[in-house]
C-alpha positions as CSV (number, residue, x, y, z in Angstrom):
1,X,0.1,-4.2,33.1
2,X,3.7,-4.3,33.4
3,X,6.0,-5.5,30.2
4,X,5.8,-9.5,30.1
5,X,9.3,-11.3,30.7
6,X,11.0,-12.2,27.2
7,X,9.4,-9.8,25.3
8,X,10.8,-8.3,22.3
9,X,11.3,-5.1,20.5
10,X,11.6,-5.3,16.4
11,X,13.1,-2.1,15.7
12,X,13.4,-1.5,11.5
13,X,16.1,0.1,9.7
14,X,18.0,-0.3,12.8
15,X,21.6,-1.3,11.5
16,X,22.9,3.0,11.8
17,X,21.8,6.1,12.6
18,X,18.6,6.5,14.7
19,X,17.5,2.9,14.4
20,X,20.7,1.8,16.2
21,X,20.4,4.3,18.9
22,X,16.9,3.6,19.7
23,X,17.8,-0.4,19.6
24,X,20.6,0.4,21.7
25,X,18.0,2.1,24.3
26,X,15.6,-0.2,24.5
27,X,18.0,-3.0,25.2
28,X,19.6,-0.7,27.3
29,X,15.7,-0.6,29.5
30,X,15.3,-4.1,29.5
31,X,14.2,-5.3,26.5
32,X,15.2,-7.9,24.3
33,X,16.0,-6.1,20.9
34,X,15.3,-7.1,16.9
35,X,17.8,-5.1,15.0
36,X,16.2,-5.1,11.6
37,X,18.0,-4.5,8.6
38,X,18.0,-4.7,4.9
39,X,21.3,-4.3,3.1
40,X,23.9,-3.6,6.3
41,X,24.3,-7.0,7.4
42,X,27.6,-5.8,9.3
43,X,25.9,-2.7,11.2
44,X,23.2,-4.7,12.4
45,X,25.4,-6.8,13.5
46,X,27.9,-4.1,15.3
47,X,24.6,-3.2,17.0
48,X,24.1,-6.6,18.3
49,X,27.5,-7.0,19.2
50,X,27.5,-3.8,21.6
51,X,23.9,-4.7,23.2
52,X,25.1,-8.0,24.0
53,X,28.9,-6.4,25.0
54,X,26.4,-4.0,27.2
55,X,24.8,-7.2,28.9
56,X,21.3,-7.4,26.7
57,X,19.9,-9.4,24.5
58,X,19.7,-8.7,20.8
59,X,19.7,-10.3,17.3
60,X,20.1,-9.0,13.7
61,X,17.0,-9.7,11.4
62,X,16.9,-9.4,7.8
63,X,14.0,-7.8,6.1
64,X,13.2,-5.6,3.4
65,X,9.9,-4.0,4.9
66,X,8.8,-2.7,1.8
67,X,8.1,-6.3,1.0
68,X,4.7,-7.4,0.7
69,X,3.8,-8.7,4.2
70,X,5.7,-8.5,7.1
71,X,4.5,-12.1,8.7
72,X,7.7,-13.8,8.0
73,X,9.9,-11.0,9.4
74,X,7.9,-11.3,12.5
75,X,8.7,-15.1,13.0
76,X,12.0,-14.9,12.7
77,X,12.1,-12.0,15.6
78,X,10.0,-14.9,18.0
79,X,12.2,-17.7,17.0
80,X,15.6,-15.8,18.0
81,X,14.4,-13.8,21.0
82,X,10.6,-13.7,22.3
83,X,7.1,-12.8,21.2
84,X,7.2,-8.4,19.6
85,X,5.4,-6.6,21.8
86,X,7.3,-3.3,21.0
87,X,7.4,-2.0,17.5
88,X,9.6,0.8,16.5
89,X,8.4,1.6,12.8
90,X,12.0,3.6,11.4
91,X,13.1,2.4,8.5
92,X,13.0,5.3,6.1
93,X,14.2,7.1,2.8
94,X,14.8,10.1,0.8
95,X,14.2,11.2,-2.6
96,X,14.6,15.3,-2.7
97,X,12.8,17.3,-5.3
98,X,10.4,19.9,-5.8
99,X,6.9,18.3,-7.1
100,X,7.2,19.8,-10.8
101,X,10.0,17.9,-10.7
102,X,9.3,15.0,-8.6
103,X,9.2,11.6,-10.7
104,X,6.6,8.7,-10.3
105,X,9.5,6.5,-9.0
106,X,10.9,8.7,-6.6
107,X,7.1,9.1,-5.0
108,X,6.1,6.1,-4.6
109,X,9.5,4.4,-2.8
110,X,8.8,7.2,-0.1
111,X,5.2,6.4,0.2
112,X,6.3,2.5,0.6
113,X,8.7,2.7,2.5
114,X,8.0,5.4,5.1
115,X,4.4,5.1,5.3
116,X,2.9,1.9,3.7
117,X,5.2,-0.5,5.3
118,X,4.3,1.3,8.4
119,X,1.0,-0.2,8.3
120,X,2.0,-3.4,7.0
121,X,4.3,-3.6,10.0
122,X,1.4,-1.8,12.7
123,X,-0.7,-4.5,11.4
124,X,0.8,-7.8,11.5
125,X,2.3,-6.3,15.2
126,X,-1.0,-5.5,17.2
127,X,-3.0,-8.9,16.7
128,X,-0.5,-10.7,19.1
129,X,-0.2,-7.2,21.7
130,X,-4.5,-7.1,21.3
131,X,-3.9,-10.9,22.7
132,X,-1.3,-10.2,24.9
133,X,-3.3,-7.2,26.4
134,X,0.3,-5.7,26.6
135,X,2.1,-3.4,23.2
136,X,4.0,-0.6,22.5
137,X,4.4,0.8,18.8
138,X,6.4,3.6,17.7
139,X,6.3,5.3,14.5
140,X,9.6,7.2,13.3
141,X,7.8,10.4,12.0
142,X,9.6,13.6,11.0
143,X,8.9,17.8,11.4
144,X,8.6,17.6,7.9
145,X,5.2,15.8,8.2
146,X,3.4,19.2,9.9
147,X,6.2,21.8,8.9
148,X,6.4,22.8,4.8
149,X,10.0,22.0,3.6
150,X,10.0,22.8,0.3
151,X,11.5,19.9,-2.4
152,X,10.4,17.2,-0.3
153,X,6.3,16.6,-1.0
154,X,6.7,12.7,-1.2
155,X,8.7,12.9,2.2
156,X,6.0,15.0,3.9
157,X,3.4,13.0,2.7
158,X,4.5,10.2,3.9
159,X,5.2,11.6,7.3
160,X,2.3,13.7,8.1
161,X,0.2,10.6,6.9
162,X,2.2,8.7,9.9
163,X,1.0,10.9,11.7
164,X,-2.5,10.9,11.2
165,X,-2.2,7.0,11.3
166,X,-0.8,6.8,14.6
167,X,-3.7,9.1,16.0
168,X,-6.4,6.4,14.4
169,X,-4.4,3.1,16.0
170,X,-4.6,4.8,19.0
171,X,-7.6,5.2,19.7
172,X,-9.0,1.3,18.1
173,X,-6.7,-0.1,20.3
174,X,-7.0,1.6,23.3
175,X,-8.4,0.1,25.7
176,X,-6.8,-3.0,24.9
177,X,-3.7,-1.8,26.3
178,X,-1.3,-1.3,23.2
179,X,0.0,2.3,22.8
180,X,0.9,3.6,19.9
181,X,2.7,7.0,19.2
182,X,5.3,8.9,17.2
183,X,8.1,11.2,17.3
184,X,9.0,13.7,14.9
185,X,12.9,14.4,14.8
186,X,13.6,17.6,12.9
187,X,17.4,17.6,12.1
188,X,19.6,14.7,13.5
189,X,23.2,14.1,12.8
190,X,23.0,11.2,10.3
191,X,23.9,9.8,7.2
192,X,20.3,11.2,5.8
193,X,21.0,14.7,6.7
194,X,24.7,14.7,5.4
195,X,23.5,16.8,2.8
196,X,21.7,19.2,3.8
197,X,22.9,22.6,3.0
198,X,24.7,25.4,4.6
199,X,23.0,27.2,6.8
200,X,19.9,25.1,7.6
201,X,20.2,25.3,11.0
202,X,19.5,29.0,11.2
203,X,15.8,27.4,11.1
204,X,16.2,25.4,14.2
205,X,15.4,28.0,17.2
206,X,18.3,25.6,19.2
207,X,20.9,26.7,16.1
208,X,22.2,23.2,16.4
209,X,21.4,19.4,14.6
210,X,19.6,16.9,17.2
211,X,21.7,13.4,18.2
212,X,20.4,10.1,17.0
213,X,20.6,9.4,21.0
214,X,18.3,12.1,22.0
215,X,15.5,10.4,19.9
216,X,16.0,7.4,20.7
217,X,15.5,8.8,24.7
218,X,11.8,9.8,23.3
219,X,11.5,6.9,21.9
220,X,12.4,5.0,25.2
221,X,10.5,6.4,26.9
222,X,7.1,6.1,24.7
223,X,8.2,2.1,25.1
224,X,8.2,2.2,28.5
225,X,5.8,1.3,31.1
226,X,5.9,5.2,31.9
227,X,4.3,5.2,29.1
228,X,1.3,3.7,29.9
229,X,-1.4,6.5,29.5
230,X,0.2,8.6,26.7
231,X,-1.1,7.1,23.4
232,X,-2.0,8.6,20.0
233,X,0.5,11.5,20.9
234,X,3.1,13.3,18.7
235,X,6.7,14.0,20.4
236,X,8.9,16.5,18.8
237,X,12.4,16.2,19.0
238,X,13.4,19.0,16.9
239,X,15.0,22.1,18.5
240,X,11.9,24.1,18.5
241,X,11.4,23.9,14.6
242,X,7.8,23.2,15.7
243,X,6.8,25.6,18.2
């Protein structure tokens, strides 16, 4: 089945970085676009401004995902721009340390955030896709997830659970013609990676940092009708760092 007219894709955390270039793309292939935010009110709306400059279709959407349930979010995306038939699960945080060190606090905002409001998101989005026989969700994993990287347990927690999660979706939903996959950046030049020390990149076999635009090409294309058969599938976009 071939994407329905007027339908949307709600991507989160979508107001810099990878969110906006994976916005960007998908409005970019024709679909109405959800640009999801929490705090950046203007960057959501400079994303908005240069799908519609581009000739698409977007509007900003506040949310805090980490938020108890989703349902209102979700509204809000069908009252601006169409029923979500595409779900891009970014939004995403940080909070470094080595476990002996690790705090309660700093755990459990990575868990919420990167992993539990994943599900809460996956959730709410595939009822109406099930309906609509038609649905694309993908989840913003990381390298991290299969690839040890010491001082970050919480992170890789979080991200190798993605990735188990996306595998199980899958394969309920199946045959009802929703998709669901992930892709794994390793390093990308953005604001979270600012940080990262000297040197790092002698671990990537490419010796260079990914583009925010190369994942959201992946990502693209996992939302397309291409796409159709390839569900419950990692991608990496990482270099190598995982071969």
């Amino acid at each position: 089945m071939s994407r329905p007219e007027n339908a949307t894709a709600l991507v989160t955390g979508a107001s810099k970085g990878i969110g906006a270039a994976i916005a960007r793309a998908l409005a970019a292939d024709g679909w109405a676009v959800a640009v999801n935010y929490r705090s950046d009110e203007d960057g959501a709306k400079k994303v908005v401004a240069d799908i519609e400059e581009a000739g698409g279709r977007a509007a900003a959407v506040h949310g805090d995902v980490t938020n108890g349930e989703p349902k209102d979010l979700f509204k809000a995306c069908e009252d601006e721009l169409g029923p979500v038939l595409a779900l891009v699960n970014n939004a995403g945080v940080r909070a470094d340390g080595l476990t002996i060190q690790l705090e309660d606090e700093q755990w459990q905002s990575v868990i919420d955030t990167n992993l539990t409001a994943a599900f809460r998101m996956t959730r709410t989005a595939i009822r109406p896709m099930i309906r609509a026989r038609y649905g694309r969700v993908v989840n913003v994993a990381s390298v991290v997830g299969p690839r040890a990287n010491a001082g970050q347990p919480n992170y890789a927690a979080a991200k190798a659970g993605l990735i188990g999660f996306t595998k199980t979706v899958a394969h309920e939903v199946a045959r009802r013609g929703v998709t669901i996959n992930a892709v794994a950046p390793g390093f990308i030049e953005t604001d979270m990676t600012a940080d990262l020390p000297e040197g790092v990149m002698q671990a990537v076999p490419a010796r260079r940092a990914g583009t925010p635009d190369e994942v959201a090409a992946a990502v693209r294309f996992l939302a397309s009708d291409d796409a159709s058969y390839v569900t419950g599938t990692t991608l990496y976009v990482d270099g190598g760092m995982s071969a």
